[in-house]
Structure formats: C-alpha cells, structure tokens
C-alpha positions in Angstrom: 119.3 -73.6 -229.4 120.3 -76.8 -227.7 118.4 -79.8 -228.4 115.9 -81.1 -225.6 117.6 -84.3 -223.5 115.8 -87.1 -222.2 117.1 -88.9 -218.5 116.9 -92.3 -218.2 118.3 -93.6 -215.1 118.8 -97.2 -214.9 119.4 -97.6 -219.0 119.7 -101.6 -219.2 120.1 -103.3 -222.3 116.6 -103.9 -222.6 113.8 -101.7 -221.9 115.7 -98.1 -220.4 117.8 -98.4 -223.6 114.9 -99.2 -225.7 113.0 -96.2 -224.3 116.3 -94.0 -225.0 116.6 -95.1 -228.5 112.9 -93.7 -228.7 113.6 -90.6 -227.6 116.7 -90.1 -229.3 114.5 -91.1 -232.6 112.2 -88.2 -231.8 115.0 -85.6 -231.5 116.4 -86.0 -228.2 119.8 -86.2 -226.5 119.4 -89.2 -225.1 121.1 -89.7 -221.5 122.0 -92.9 -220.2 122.7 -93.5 -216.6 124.5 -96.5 -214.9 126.3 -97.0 -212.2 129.3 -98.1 -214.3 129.8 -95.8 -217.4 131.8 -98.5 -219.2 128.5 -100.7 -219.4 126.8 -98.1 -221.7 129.1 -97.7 -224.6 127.2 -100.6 -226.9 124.0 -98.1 -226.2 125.5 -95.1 -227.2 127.1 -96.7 -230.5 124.2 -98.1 -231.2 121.6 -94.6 -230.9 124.3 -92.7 -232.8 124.4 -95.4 -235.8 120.3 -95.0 -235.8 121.5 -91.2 -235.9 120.6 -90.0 -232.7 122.3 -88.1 -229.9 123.2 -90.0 -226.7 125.5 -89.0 -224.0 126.8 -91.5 -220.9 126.7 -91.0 -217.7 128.4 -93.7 -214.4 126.1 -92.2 -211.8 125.1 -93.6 -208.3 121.3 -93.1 -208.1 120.9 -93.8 -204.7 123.8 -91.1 -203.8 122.0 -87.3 -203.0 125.4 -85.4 -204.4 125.7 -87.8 -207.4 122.5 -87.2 -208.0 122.5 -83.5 -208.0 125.6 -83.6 -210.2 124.3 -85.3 -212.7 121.1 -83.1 -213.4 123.4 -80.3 -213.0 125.2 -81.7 -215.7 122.6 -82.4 -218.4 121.6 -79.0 -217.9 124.6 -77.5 -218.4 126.2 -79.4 -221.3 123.4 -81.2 -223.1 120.1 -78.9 -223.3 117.3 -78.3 -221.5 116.0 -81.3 -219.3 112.3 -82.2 -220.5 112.1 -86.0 -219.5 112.9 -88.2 -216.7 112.1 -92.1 -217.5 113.7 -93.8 -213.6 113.8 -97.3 -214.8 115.7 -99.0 -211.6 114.5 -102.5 -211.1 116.1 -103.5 -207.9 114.1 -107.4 -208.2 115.1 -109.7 -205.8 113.6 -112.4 -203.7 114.2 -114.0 -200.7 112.4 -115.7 -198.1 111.7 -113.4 -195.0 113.7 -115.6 -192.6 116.8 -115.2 -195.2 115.9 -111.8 -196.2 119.1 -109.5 -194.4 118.8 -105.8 -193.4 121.5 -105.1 -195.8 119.5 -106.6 -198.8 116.2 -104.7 -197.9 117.9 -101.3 -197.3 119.9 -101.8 -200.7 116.5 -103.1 -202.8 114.8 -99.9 -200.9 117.5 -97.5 -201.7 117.6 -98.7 -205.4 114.0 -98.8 -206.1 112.5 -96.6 -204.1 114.8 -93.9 -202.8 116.9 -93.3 -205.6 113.9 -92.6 -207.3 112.8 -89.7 -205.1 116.1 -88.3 -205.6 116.2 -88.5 -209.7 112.5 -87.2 -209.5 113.2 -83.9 -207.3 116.4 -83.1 -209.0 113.8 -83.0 -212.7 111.2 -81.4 -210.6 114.1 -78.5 -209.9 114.8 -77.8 -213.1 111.7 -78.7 -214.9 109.2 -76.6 -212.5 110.6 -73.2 -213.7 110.1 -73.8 -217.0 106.6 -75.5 -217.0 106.9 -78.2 -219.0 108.1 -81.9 -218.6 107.5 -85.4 -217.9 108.7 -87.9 -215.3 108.0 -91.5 -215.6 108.6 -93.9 -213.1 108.8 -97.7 -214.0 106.7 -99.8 -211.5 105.9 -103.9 -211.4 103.8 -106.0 -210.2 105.2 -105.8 -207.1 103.8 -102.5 -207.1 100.3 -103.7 -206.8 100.7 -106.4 -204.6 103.3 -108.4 -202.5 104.4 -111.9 -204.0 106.0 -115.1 -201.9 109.6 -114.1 -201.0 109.1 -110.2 -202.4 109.3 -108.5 -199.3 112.0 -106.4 -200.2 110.6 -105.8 -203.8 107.4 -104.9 -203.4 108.2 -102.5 -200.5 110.4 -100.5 -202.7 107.5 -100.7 -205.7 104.9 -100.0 -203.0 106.9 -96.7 -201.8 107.9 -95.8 -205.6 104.2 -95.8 -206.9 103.3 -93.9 -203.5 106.1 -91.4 -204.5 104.6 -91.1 -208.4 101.2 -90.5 -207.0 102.2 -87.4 -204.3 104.1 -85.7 -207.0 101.9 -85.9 -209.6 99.5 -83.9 -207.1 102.1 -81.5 -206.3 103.9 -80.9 -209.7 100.5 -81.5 -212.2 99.6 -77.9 -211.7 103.0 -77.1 -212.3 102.4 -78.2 -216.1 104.7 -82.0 -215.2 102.9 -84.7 -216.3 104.2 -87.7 -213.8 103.2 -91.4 -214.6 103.6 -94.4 -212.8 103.7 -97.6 -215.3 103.5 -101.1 -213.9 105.1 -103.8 -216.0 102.8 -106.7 -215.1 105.0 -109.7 -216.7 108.3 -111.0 -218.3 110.2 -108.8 -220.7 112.0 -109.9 -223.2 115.6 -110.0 -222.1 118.8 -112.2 -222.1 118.0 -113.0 -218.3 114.6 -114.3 -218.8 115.7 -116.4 -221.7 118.1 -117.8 -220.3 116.7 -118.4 -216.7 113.0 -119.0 -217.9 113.2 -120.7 -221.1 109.3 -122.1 -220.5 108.0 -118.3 -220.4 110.6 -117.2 -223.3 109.1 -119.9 -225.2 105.8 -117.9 -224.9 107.7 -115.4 -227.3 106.3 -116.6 -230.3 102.7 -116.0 -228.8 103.3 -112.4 -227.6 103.1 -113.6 -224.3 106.0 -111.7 -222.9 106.7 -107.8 -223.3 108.4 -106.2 -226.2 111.0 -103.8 -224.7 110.3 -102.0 -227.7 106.6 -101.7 -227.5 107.2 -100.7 -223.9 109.1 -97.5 -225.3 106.5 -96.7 -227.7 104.1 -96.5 -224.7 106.4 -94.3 -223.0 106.8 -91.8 -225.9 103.2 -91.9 -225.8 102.8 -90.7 -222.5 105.1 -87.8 -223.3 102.6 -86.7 -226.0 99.7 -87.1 -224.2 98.0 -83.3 -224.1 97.2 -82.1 -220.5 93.5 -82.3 -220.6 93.8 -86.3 -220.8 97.4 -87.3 -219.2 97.2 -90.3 -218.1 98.8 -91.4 -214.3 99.1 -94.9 -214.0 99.4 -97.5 -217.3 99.6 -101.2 -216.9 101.6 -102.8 -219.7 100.9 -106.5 -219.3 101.1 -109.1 -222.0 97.5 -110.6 -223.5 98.0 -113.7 -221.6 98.6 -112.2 -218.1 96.4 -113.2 -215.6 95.2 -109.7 -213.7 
C-alpha cells in the first residue's frame, strides 16, 4: 500500500515547509510545490534527515495544464492524495494610482485563481474516495482591505469566498475545507530583516511561530466530522482584532 501524500503548494522556507515537515512527521509523503524546483532541495534534505518522505515538484500554480499534471502526478507516483495545504501569499502593496493592471492580474492569479485550480484538481481525486482535507491559507487581507492592499486583499477576499463555496459543495462529500487567516507577522528571514522593530517582538511571542502554525494545521486534519472547523484565525497574543 502506498503511503498517503500531503500537497502543499507554495512550500516557502517558512510556514508551507513547516506544515510539510508536519505532515511528513505523521507518515506522509510530503509534496512540495514551487515554481522553481531547484529552490526546494534544502526542504526536501531536510524532511528526509527528520526521516520523512518528501518529493519536489517546479509547478506553475496559476497554469490549468500544470496544474492538472501535477495532481495527476502525486496520484500516480506518490500515493493516494489526502491533503491539500495552498499556501500562496501573493503580498504586495501599492498605492492605487501606482497599482498597474499587470500587478493586480498577477497578485489575482497567484492568490486567488491558482487556488481554485489546486483546490478542484484535490476535489477530483479526493471526492471519489470520501475522505480529505483542503486548507487554504488566508490574511488579514482576507478580512478587510488595508492602505495600498488593493491587489492583496482582492485576491484574499476571492480566496476565502472560494474556501467558503466549496466547503458547502464538497462537506457532504466527506472533505473537510478550512480557510485560516494569519492575522500578523511570521517569523521569517523577510520580516527580520525588513521589520526588525516587530522581529524584536520575538522574544514576547508577539509574532507567529511557523511551526505552531503547522501544528494548527495538522489539527484541522484530525478534527472528526461532527466538529470540523471552517475558518481559524491564528493571530499572535498581542494583535489588535
């Protein structure tokens, strides 16, 4: 019997390859996707010297064929597909007088649209099988637009709208979808080196754990289907509502 694998598209170095080192902990073939294959090789090395399974994929989410492939792929060669964690950030901003066509169709195509594609190629494969879990990373942008977010929050806006209709469609189906919204800085090389004042906040827990973030994930997979839960805001002690 193969072992189950686990899809996380948009596996930074930070929180998608923290949740895939939580999965691959648990059992699963862990599958990383990225544009540029090269960029995941420190991932994999690093789930397999924990012991786990991982396998790379370059992928272009926001491309239908590429897309399809790539499910097509798992299923074939890895094992049975039983998570989909889309993790594409996609966070710009720009004033709206600066803000260009081409940036807001890209942001929209990242973080939005190449989420609808990742989720309907699981829904395929999961739906005949009745089992599975999607889970779509969300902001705050997904709550509520920001100065010079335009972009951002349109894409987060459309994603969550996305997580709610096929959680309606595909819960009776026996797949749990979620929707989390990261409400604050995470931990990463960007933010402490861009926002030293808020890394500083480290210290106080005042900015997320990628980590803990993956431990909430793996929770949400094990959640029974008499108490799934849809939507989970991760937010930092500290952050304001």
């Amino acid at each position: 019997m193969s072992k189950p694998a686990m899809l996380v598209v948009g596996a930074g170095d930070a929180t998608g390859g923290a949740i895939a080192r939580r999965f691959a902990r648990e059992g699963y073939v862990a599958c990383v996707s990225r544009r540029k294959q090269e960029s995941l090789a420190d991932l994999v090395d690093q789930i397999e010297a924990e012991g786990g399974e991982a396998s790379a994929f370059g992928s272009d989410a926001r491309d239908e064929g590429q897309a399809v492939a790539l499910v097509d792929t798992i299923e074939q060669e890895v094992g049975p597909l039983e998570v989909l964690v889309f993790n594409i950030g996609a966070n710009v901003n720009f004033p709206i007088r600066e803000t260009t066509a081409r940036v807001y169709r890209k942001v929209w195509e990242m973080a939005a649209f190449a989420g609808f594609l990742a989720g309907r190629e699981a829904a395929r494969v999961m739906v005949p099988r009745g089992r599975g879990t999607i889970i779509f990373t969300g902001a705050t942008a997904s709550l509520r637009g920001g100065r010079g977010f335009s972009a951002f929050a349109g894409a987060k806006f459309a994603l969550r709208a996305l997580a709610q209709s096929m959680a309606r469609e595909l819960g009776p189906e026996g797949i749990h979808v979620a929707h989390s919204i990261i409400d604050g800085a995470i931990d990463t090389a960007f933010i402490r080196d861009n926002f030293p004042q808020r890394y500083a906040l480290k210290d106080q827990d005042g900015i997320l754990d990628p980590e803990h973030i993956a431990d909430a994930y793996w929770m949400l997979h094990q959640q029974p289907r008499d108490t799934w839960t849809h939507e989970l805001d991760l937010r930092p002690w500290m952050e304001t509502f």
